[in-house]
Biopython code that builds the backbone (N, CA, C, O; Angstrom):
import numpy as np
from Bio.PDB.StructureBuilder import StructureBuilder

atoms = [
    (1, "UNK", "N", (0.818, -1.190, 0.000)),
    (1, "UNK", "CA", (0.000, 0.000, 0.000)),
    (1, "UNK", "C", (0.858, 1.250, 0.000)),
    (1, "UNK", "O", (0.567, 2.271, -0.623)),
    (2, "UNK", "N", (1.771, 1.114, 0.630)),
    (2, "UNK", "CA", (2.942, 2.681, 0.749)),
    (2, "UNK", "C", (3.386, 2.654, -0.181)),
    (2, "UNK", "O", (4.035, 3.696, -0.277)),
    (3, "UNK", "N", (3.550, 1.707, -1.618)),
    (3, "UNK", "CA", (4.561, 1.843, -2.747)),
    (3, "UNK", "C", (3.504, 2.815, -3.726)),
    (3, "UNK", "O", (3.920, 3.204, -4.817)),
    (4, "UNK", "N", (2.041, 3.196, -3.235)),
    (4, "UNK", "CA", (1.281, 3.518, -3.736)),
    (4, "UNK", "C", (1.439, 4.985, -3.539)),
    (4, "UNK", "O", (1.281, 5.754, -4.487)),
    (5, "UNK", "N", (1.673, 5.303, -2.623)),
    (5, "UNK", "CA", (1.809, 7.420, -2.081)),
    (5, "UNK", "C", (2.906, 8.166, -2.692)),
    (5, "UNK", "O", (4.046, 7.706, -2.633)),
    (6, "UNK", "N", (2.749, 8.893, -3.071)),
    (6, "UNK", "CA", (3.953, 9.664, -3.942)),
    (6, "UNK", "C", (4.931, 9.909, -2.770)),
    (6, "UNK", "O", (4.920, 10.207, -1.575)),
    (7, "UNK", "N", (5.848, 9.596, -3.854)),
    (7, "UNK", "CA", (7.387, 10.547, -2.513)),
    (7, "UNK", "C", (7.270, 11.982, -2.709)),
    (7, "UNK", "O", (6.831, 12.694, -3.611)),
    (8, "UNK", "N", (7.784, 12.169, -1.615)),
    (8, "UNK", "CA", (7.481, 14.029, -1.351)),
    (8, "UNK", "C", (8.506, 14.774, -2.136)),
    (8, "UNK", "O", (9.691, 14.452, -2.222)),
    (9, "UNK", "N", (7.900, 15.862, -2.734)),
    (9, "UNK", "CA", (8.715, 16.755, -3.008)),
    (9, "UNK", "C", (9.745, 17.557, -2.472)),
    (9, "UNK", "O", (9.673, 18.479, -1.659)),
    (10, "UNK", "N", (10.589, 17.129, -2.977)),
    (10, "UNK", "CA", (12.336, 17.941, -2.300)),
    (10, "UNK", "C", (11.929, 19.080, -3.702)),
    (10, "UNK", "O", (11.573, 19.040, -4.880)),
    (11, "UNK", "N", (12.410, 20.451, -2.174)),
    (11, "UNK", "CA", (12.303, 21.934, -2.226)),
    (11, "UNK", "C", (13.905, 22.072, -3.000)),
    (11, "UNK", "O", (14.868, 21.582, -2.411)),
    (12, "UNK", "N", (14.032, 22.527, -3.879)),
    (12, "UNK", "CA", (15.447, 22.495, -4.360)),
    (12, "UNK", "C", (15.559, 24.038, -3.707)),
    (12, "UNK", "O", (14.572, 24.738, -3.480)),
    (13, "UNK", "N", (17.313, 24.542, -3.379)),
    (13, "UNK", "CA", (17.390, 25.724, -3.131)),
    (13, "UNK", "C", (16.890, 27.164, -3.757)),
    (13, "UNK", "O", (16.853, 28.248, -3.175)),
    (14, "UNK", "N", (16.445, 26.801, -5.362)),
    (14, "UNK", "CA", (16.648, 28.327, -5.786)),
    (14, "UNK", "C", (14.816, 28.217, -5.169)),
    (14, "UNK", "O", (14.266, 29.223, -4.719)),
    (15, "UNK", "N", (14.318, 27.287, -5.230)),
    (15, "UNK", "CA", (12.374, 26.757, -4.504)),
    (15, "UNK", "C", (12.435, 27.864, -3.061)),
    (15, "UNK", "O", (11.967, 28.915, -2.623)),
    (16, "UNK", "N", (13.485, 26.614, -2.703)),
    (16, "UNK", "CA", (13.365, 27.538, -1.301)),
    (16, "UNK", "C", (13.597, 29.563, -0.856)),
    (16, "UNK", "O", (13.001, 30.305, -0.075)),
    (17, "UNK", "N", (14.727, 29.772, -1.813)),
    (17, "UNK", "CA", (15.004, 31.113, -1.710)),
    (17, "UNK", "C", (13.539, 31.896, -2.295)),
    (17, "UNK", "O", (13.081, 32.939, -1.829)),
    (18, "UNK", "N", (12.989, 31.147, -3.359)),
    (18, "UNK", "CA", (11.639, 32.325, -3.568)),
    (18, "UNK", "C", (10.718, 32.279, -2.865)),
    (18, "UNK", "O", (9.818, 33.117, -2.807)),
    (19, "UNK", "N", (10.856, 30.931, -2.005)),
    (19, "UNK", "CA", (9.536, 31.299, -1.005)),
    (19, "UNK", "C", (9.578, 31.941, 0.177)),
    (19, "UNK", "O", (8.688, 32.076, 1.017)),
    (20, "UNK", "N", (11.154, 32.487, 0.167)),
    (20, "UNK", "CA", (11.409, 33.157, 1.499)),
    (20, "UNK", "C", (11.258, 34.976, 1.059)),
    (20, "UNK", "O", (10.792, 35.968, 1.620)),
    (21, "UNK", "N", (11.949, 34.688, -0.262)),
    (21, "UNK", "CA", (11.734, 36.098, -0.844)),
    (21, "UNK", "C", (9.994, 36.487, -0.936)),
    (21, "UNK", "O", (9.718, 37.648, -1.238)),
    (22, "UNK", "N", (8.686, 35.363, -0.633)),
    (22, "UNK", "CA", (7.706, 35.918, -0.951)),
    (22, "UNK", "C", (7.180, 35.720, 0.294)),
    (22, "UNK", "O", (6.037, 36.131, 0.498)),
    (23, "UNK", "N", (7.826, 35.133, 1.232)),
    (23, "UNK", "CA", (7.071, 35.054, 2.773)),
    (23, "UNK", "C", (7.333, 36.912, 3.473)),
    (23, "UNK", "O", (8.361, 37.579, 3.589)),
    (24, "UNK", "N", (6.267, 37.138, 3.718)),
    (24, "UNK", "CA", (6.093, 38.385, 4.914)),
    (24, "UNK", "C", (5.545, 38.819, 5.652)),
    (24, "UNK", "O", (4.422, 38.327, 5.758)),
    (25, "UNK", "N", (5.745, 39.517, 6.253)),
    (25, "UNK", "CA", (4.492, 39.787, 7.122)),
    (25, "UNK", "C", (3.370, 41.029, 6.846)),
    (25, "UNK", "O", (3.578, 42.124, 6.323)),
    (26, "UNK", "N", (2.402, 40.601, 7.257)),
    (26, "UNK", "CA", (1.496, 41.564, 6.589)),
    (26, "UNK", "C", (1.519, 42.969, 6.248)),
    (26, "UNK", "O", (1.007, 43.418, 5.222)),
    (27, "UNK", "N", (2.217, 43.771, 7.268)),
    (27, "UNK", "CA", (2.372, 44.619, 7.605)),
    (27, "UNK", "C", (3.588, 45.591, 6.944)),
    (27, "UNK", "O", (3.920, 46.758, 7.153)),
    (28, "UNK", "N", (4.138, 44.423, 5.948)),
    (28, "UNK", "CA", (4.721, 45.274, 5.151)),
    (28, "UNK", "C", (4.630, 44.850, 3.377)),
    (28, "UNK", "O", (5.330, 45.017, 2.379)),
    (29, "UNK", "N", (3.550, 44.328, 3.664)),
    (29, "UNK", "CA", (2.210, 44.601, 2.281)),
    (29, "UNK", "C", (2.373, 45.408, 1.659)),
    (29, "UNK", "O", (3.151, 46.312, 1.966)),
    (30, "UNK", "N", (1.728, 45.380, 0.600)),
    (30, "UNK", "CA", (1.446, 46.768, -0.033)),
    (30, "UNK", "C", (0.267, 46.736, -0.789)),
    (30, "UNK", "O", (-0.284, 45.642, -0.909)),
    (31, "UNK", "N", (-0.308, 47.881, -1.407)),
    (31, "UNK", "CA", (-2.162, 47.587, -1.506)),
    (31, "UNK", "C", (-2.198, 47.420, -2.889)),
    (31, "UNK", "O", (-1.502, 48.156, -3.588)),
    (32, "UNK", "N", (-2.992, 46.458, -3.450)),
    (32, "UNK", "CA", (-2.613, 45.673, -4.318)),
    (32, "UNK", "C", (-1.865, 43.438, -4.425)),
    (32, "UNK", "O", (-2.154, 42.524, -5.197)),
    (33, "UNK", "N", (-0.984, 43.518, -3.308)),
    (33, "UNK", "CA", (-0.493, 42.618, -2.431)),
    (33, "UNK", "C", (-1.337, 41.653, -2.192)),
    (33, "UNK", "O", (-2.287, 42.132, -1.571)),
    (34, "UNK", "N", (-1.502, 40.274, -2.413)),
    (34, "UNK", "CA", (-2.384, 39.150, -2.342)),
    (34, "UNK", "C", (-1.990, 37.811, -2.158)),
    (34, "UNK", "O", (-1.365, 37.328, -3.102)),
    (35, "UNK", "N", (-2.187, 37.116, -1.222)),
    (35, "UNK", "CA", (-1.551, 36.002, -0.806)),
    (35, "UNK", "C", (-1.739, 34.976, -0.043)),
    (35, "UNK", "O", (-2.891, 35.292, 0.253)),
    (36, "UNK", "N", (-1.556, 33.891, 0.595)),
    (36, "UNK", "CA", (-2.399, 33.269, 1.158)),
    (36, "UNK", "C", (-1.919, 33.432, 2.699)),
    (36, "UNK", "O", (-0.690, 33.461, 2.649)),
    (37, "UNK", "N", (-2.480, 33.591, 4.479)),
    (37, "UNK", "CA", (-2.143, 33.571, 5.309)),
    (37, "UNK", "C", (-1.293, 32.222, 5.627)),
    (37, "UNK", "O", (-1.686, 31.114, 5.262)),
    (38, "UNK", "N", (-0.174, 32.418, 6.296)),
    (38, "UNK", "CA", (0.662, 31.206, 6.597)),
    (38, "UNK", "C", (0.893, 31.049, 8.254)),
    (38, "UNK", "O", (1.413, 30.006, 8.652)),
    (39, "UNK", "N", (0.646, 31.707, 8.865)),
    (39, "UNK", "CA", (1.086, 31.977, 10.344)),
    (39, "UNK", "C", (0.518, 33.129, 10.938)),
    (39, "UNK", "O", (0.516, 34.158, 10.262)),
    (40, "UNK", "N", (0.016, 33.148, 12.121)),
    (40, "UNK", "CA", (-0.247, 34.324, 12.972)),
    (40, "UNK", "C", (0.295, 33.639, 14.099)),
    (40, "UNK", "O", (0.201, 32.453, 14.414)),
    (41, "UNK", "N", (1.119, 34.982, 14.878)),
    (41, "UNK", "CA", (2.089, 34.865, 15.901)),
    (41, "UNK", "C", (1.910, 36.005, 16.313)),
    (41, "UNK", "O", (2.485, 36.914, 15.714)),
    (42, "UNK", "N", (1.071, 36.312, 17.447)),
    (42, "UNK", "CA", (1.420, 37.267, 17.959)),
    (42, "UNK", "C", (2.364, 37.157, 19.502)),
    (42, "UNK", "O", (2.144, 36.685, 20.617)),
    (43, "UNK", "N", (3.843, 38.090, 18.641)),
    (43, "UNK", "CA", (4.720, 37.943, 19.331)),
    (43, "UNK", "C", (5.857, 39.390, 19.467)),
    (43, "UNK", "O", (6.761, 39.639, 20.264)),
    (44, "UNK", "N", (5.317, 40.114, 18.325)),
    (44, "UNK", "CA", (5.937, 41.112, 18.122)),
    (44, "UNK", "C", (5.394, 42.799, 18.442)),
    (44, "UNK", "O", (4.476, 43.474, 17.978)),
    (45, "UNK", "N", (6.687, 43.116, 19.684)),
    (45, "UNK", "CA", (6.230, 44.355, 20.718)),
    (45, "UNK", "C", (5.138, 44.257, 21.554)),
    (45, "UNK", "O", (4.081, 44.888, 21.581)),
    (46, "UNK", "N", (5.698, 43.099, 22.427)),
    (46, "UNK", "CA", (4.435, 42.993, 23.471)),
    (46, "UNK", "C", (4.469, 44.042, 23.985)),
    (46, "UNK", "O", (5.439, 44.798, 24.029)),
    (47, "UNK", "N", (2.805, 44.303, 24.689)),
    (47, "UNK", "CA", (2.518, 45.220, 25.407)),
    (47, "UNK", "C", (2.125, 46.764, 24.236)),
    (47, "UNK", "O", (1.298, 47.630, 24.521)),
    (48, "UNK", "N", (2.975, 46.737, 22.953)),
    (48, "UNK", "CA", (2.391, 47.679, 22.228)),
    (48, "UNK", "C", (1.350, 47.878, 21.541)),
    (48, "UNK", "O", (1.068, 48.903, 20.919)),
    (49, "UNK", "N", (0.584, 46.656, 21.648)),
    (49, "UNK", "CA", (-0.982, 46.869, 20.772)),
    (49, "UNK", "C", (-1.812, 47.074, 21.909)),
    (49, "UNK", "O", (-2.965, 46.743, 21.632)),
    (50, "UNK", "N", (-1.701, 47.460, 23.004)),
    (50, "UNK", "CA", (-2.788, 48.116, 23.941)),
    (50, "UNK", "C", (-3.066, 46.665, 24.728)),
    (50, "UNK", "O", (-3.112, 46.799, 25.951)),
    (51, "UNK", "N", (-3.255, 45.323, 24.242)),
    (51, "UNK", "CA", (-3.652, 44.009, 24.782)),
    (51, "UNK", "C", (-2.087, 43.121, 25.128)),
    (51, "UNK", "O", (-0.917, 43.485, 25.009)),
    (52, "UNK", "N", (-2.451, 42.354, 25.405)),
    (52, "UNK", "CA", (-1.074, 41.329, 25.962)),
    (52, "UNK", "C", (-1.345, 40.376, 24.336)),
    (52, "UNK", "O", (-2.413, 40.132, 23.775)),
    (53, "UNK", "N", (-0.371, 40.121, 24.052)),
    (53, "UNK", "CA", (-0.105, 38.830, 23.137)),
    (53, "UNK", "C", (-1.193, 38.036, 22.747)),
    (53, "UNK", "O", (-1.845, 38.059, 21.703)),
    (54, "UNK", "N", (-1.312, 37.186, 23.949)),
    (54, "UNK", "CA", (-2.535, 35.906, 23.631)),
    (54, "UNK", "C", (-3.853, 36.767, 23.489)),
    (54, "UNK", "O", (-4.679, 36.163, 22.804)),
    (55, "UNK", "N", (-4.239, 37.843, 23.876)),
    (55, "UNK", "CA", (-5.115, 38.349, 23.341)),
    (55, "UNK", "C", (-5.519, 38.810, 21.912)),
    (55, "UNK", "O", (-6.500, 38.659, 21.185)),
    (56, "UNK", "N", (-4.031, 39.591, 21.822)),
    (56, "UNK", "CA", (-4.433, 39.939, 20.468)),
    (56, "UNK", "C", (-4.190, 38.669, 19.516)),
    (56, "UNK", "O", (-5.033, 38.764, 18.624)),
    (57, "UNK", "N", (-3.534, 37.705, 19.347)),
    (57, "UNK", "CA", (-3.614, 36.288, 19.110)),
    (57, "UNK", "C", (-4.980, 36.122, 18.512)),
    (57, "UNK", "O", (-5.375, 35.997, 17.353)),
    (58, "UNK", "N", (-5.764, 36.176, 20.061)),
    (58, "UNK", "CA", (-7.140, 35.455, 20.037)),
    (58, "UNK", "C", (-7.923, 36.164, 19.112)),
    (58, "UNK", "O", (-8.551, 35.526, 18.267)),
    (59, "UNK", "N", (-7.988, 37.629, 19.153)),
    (59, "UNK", "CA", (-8.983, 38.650, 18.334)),
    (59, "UNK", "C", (-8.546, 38.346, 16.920)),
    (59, "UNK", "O", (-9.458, 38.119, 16.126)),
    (60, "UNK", "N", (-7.211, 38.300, 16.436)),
    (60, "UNK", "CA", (-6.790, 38.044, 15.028)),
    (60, "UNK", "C", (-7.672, 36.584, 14.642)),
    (60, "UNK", "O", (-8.574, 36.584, 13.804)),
    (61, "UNK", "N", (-7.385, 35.764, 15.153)),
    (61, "UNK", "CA", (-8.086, 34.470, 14.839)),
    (61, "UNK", "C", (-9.340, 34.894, 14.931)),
    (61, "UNK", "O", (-9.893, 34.996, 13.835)),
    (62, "UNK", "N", (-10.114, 35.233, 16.044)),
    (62, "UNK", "CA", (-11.549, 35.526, 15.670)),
    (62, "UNK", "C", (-12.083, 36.421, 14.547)),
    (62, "UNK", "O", (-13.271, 36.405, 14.226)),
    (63, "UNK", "N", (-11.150, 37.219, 13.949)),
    (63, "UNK", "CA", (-11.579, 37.918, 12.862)),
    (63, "UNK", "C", (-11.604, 37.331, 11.540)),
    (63, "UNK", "O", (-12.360, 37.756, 10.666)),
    (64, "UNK", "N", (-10.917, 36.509, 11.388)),
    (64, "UNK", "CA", (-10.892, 35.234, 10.386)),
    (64, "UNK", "C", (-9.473, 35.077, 9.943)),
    (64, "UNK", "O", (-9.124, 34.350, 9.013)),
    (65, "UNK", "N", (-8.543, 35.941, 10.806)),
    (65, "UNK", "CA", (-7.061, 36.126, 10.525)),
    (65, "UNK", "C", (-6.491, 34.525, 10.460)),
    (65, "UNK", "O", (-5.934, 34.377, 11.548)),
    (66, "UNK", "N", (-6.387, 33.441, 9.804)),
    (66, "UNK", "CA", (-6.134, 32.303, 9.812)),
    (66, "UNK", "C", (-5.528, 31.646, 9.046)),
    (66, "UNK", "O", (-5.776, 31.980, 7.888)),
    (67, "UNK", "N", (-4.555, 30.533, 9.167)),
    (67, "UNK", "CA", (-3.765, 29.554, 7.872)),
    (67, "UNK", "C", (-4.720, 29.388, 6.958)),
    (67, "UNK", "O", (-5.760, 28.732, 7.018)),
    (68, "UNK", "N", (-4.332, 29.954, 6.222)),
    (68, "UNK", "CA", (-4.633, 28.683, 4.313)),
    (68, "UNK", "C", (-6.007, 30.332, 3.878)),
    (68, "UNK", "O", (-6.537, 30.161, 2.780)),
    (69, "UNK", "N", (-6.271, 31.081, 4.291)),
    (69, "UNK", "CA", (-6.978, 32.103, 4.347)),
    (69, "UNK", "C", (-6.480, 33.286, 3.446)),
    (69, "UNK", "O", (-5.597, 34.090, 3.744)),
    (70, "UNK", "N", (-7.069, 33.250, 2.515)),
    (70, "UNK", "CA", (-7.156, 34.258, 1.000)),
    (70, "UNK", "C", (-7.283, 35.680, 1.895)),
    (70, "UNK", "O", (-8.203, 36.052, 2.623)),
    (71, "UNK", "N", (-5.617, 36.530, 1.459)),
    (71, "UNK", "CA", (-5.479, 38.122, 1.681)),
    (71, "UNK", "C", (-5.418, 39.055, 0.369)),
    (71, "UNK", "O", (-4.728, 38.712, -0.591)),
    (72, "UNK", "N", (-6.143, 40.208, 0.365)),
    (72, "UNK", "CA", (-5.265, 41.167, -0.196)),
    (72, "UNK", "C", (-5.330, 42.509, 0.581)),
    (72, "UNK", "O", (-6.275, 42.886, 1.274)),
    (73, "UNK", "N", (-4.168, 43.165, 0.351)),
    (73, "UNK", "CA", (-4.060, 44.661, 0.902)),
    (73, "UNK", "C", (-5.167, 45.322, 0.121)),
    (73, "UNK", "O", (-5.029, 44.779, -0.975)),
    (74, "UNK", "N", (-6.294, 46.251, -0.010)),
    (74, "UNK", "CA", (-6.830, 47.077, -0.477)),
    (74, "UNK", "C", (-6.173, 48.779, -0.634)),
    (74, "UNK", "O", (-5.888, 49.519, -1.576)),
    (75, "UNK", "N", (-6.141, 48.863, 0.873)),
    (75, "UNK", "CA", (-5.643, 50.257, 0.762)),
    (75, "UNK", "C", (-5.094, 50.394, 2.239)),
    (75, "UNK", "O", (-5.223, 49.667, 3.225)),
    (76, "UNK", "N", (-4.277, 51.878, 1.981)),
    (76, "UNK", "CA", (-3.556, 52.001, 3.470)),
    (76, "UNK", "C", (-3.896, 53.551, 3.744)),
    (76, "UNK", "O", (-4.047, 54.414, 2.880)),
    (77, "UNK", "N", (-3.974, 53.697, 5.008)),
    (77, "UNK", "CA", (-3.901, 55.125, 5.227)),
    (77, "UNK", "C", (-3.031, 56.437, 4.825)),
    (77, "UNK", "O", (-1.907, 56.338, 4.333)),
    (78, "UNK", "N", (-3.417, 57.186, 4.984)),
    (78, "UNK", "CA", (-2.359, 58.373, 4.113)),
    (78, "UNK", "C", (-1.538, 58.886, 5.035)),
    (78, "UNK", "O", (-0.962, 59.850, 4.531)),
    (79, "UNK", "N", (-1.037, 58.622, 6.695)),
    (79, "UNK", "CA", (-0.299, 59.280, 7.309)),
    (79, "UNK", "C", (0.122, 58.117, 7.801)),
    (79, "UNK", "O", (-0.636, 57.441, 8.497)),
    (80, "UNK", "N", (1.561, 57.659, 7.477)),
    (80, "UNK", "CA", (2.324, 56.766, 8.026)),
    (80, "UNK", "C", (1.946, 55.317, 7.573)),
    (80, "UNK", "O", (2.294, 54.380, 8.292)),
    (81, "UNK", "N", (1.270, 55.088, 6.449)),
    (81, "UNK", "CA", (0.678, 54.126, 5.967)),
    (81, "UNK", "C", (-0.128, 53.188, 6.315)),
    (81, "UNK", "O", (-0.287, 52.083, 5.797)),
    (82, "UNK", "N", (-0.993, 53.985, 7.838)),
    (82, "UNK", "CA", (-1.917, 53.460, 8.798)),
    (82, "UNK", "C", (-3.371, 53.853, 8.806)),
    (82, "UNK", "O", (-3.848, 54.722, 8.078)),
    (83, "UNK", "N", (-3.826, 53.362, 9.414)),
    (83, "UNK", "CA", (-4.516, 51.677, 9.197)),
    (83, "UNK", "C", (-4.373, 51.192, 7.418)),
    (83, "UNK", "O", (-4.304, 51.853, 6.382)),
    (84, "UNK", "N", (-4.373, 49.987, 7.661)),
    (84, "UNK", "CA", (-4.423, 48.995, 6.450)),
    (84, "UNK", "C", (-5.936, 48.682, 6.246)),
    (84, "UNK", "O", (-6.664, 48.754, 7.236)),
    (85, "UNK", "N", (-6.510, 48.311, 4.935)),
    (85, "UNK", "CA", (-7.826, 47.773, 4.767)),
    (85, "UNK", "C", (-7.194, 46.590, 3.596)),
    (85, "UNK", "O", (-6.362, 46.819, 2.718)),
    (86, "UNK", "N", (-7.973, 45.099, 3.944)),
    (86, "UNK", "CA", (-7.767, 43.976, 3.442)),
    (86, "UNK", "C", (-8.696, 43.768, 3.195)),
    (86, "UNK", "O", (-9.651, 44.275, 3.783)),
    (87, "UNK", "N", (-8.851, 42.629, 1.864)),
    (87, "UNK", "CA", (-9.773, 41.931, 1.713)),
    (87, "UNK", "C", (-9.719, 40.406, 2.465)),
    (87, "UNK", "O", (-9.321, 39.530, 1.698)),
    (88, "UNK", "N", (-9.940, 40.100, 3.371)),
    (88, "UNK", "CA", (-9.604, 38.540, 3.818)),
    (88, "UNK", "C", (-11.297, 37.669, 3.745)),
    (88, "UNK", "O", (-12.446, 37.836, 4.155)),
    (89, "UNK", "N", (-10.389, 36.569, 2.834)),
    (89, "UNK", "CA", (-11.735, 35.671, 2.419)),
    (89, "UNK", "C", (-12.406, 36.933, 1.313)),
    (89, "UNK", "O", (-11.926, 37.744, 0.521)),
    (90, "UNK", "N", (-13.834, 36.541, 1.805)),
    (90, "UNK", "CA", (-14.794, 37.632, 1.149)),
    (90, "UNK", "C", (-15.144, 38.566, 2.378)),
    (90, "UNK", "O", (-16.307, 38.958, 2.280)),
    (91, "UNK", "N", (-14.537, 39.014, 3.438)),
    (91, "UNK", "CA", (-15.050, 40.166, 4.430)),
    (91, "UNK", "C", (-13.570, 41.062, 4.020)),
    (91, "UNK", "O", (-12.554, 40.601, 3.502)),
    (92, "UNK", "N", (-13.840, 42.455, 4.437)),
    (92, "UNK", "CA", (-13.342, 43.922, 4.382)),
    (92, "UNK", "C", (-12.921, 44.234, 5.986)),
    (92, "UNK", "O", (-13.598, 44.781, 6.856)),
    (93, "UNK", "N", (-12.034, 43.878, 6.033)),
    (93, "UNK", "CA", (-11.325, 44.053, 7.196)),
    (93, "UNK", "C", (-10.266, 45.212, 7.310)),
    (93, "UNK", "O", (-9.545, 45.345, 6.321)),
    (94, "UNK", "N", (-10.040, 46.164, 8.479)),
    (94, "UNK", "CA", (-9.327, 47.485, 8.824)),
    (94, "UNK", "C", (-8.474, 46.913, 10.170)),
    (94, "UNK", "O", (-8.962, 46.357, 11.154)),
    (95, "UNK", "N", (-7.036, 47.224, 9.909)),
    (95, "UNK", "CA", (-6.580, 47.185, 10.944)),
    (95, "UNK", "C", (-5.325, 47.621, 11.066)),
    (95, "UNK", "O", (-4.695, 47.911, 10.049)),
    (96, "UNK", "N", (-4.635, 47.764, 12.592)),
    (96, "UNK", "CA", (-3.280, 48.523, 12.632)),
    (96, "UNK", "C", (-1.978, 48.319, 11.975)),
    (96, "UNK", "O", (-2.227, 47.188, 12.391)),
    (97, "UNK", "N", (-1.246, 48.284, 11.587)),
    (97, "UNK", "CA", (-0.304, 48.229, 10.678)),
    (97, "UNK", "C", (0.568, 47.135, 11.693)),
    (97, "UNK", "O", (0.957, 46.023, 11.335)),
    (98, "UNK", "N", (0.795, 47.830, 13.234)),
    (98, "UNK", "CA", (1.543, 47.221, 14.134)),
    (98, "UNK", "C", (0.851, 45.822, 14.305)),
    (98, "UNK", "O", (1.392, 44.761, 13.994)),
    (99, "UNK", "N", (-0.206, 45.924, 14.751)),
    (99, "UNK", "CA", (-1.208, 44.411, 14.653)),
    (99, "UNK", "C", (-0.957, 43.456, 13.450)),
    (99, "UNK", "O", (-0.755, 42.266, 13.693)),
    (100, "UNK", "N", (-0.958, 43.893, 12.205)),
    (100, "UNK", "CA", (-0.770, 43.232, 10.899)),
    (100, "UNK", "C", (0.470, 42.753, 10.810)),
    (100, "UNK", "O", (0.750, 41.944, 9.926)),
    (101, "UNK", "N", (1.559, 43.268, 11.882)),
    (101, "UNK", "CA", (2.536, 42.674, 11.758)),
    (101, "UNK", "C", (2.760, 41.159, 12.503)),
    (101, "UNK", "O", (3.940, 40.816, 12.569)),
    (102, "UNK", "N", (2.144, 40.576, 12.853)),
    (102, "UNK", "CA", (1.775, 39.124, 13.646)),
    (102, "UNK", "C", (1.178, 38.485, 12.567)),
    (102, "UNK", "O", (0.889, 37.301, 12.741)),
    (103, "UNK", "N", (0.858, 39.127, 11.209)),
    (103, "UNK", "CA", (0.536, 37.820, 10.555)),
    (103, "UNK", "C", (1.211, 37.868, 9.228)),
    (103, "UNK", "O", (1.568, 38.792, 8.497)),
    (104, "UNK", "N", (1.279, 36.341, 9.145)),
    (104, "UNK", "CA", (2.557, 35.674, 7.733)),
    (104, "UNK", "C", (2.264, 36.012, 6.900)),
    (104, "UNK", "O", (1.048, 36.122, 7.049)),
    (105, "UNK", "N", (2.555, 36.386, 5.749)),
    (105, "UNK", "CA", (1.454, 35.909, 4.548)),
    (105, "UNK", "C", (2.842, 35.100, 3.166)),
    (105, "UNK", "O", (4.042, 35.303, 2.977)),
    (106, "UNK", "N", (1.844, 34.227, 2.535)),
    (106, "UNK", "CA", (3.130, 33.865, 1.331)),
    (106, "UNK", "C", (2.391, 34.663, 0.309)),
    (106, "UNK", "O", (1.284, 34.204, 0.028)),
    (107, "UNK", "N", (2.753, 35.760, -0.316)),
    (107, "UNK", "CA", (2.203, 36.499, -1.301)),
    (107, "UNK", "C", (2.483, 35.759, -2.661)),
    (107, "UNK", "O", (3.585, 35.291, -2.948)),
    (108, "UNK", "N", (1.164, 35.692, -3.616)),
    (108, "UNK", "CA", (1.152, 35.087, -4.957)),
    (108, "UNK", "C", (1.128, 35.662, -6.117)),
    (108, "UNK", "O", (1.302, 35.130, -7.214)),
    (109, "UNK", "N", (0.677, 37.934, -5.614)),
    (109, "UNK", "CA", (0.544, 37.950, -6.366)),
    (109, "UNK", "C", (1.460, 39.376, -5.725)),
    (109, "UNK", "O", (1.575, 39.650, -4.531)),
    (110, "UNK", "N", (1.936, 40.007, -6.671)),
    (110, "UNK", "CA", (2.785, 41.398, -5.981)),
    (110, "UNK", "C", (2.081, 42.540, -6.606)),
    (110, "UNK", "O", (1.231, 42.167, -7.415)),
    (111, "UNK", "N", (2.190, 43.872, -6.464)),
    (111, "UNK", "CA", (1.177, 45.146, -6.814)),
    (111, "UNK", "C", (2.576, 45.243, -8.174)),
    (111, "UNK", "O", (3.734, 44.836, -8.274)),
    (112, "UNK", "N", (1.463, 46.143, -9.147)),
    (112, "UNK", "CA", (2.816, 46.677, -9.664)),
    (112, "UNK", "C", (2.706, 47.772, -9.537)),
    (112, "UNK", "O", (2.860, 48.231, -10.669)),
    (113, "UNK", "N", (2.504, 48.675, -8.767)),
    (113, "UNK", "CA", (3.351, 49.953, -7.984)),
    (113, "UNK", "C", (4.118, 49.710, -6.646)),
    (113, "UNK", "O", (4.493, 50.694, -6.008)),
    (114, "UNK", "N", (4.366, 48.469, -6.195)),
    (114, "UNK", "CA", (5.119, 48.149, -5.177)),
    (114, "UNK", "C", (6.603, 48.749, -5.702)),
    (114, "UNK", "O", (6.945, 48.818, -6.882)),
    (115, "UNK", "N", (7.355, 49.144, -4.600)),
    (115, "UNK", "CA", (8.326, 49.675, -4.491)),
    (115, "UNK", "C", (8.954, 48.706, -4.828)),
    (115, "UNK", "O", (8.421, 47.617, -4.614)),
    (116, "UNK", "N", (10.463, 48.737, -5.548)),
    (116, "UNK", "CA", (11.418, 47.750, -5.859)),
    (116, "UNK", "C", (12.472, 47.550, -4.400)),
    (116, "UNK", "O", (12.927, 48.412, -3.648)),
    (117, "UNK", "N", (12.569, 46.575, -4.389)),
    (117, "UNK", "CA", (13.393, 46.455, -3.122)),
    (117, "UNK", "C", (14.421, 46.343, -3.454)),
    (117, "UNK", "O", (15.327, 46.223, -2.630)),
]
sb = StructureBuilder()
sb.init_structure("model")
sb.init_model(0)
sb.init_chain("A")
sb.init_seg("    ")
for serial, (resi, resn, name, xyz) in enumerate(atoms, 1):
    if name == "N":
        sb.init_residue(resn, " ", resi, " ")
    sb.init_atom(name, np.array(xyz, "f"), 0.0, 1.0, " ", f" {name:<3s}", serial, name[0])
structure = sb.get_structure()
């Protein structure tokens, strides 16, 4: 029965380097930016989103912030590029730039007015 399951795909290096070049975190998106969620961790500047960690954790997940979960940036604010508005799934979601930074995303598709890095 096991001679039956495919062997797994080996990530060759130049595989691996583009998926690191397309892994980020939300928060430094750009509007236009579309991708699938890979991780939420909230772990970054505790104490600066007003809640402790596992809270804001919990609120991201309850908003539908979740693995395997269809993003795009819509638009960003005009002073300091804050608040962000996403499309996640099919709901219209607004949120802090600092908050957006707790979640992964592997982007599939890039803006083309994104800045060249």
């Amino acid at each position: 029965m096991h001679d039956m399951l495919a062997e797994p795909i080996k990530a060759s290096p130049a595989h691996a380097a583009d998926v690191d070049a397309r892994l980020v975190r939300l928060s430094e998106a750009h509007p236009g930016d579309a991708g699938t969620i890979v991780d939420v961790r909230a772990e970054s500047h505790p104490g600066d989103h007003g809640v402790g960690v596992e809270e804001l954790q919990r609120r991201l997940l309850e908003f539908g912030f979740v693995e395997g979960a269809a993003i795009e940036v819509l638009h960003e604010g005009a002073i300091r590029r804050d608040p962000i508005a996403v499309r996640l799934d099919d709901m219209r979601v607004a949120l802090r730039r600092r908050d957006a930074e707790d979640v992964w995303v592997l982007l599939e598709r890039l803006s083309p007015k994104r800045p060249a890095r």
